[in-house]
N, C-alpha and C positions, 0 to 999 in steps of 0.2 A: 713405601718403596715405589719408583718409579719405573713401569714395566718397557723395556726396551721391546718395539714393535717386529725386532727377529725371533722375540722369546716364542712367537707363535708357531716358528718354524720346526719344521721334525729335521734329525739330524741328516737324514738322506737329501730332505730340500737344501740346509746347510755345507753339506758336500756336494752336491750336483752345482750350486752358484760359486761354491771357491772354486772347483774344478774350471768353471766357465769363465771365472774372473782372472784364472792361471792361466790359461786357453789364448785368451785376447790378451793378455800382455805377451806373450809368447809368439804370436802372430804379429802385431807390432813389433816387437826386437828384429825379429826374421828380416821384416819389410826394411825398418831402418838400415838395419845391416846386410842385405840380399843375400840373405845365408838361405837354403831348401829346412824344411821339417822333417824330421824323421821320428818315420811312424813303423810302429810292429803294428800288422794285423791279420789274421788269417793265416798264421804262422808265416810268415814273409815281412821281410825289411823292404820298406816305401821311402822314397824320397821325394817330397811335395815342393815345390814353390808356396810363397806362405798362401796366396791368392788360390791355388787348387784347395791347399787345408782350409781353408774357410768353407768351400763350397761342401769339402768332405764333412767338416764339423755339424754345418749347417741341416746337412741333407741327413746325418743320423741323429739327432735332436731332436728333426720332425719326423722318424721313424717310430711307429707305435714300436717295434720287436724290441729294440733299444730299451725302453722305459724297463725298470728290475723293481718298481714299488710295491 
């Protein structure tokens, strides 16, 4: 049997890269179509341009508090 090179991954790594691969296509639609993101966070409704949500994305990714492993 041929071992496919994601079998190494835990299923939290496997959900953290869909979640990010969901993310960026989501962020692309936005742009192509100039539609804002809408985000719940912090009990509050957010409305982003897709270019702010990247920077939000970005900037809680490289937040150690974020990480839940």
């Amino acid at each position: 049997m041929i071992r496919n090179e994601n079998d190494d991954m835990t299923i939290t790594e496997k959900a953290q890269s869909a979640f990010l691969n969901v993310a960026v296509s989501v962020v692309e639609r936005a742009k192509q179509t100039h539609t804002p993101i809408i985000v719940y966070d912090d009990e509050r409704i957010q409305i982003l341009p897709p270019g702010d949500f990247e920077k939000l994305a970005l900037d809680s990714s490289n937040d150690p508090k974020t990480d839940k492993e």
